[in-house]
C-alpha positions as CSV (number, residue, x, y, z in Angstrom):
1,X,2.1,87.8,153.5
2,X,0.6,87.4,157.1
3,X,3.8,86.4,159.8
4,X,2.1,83.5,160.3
5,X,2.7,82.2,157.0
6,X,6.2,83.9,157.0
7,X,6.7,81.3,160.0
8,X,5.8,78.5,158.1
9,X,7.5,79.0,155.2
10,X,10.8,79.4,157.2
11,X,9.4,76.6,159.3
12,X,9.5,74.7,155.6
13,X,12.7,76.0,154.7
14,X,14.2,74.6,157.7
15,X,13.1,71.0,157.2
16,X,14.6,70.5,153.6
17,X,17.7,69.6,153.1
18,X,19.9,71.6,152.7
19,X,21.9,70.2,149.6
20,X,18.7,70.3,147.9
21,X,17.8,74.0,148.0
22,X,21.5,74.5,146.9
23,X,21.8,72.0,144.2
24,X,19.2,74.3,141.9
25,X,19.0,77.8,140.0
26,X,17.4,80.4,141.3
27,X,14.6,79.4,139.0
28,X,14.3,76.1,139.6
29,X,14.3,77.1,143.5
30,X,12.0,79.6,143.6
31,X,9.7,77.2,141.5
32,X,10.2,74.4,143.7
33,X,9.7,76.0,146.6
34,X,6.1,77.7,146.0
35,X,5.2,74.3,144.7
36,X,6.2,72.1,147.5
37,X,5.5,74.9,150.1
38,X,1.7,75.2,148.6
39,X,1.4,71.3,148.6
40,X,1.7,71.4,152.3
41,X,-0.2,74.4,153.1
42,X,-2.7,75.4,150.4
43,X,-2.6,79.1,149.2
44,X,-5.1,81.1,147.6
45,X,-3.8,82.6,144.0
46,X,-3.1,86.2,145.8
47,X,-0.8,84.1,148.1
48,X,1.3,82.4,145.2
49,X,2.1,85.5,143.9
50,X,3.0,87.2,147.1
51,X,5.1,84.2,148.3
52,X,6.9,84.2,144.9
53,X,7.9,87.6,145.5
54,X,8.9,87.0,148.5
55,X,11.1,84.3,147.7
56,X,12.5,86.0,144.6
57,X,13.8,88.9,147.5
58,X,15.1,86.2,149.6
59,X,17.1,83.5,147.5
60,X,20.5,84.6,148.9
61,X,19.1,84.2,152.7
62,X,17.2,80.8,151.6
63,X,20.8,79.9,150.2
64,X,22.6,80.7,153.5
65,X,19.9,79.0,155.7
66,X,20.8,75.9,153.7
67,X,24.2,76.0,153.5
68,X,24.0,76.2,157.4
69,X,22.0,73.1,157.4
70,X,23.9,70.8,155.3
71,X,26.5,68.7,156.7
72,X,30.0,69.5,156.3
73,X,33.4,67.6,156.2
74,X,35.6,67.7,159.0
75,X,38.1,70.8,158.5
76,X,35.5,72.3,155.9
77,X,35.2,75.9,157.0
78,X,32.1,77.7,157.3
């Protein structure tokens, strides 16, 4: 994958909400992901697989960007 689409996909990661990404299975999130991600920016088939590799290797860190991102009650601790 070139940085430049490394960028936008965090980029992408960034602006979902957060309790979405965490409200699925790895599956489901990895699925979604490549699918919404390649809706906005169109990827050639060598690019799909790469990025759902990529993703596969990165759940946990997608899972902790998120959880940084969603909203929390006050005296919830991070």
């Amino acid at each position: 994958m070139t940085p430049s689409l490394l960028r936008q996909f965090w980029h992408f990661v960034g602006q979902v909400q957060g309790g979405r990404l965490l409200s699925m299975d790895d599956r489901s999130l990895q699925g979604w992901l490549v699918t919404q991600f390649s809706d906005v920016y169109p990827l050639e088939h060598h690019q799909r697989h790469h990025l759902e590799r990529y993703i596969s290797s990165r759940l946990a860190l997608i899972r902790e960007v998120a959880s940084d991102s969603t909203p929390r009650s006050f005296g919830d601790r991070p």
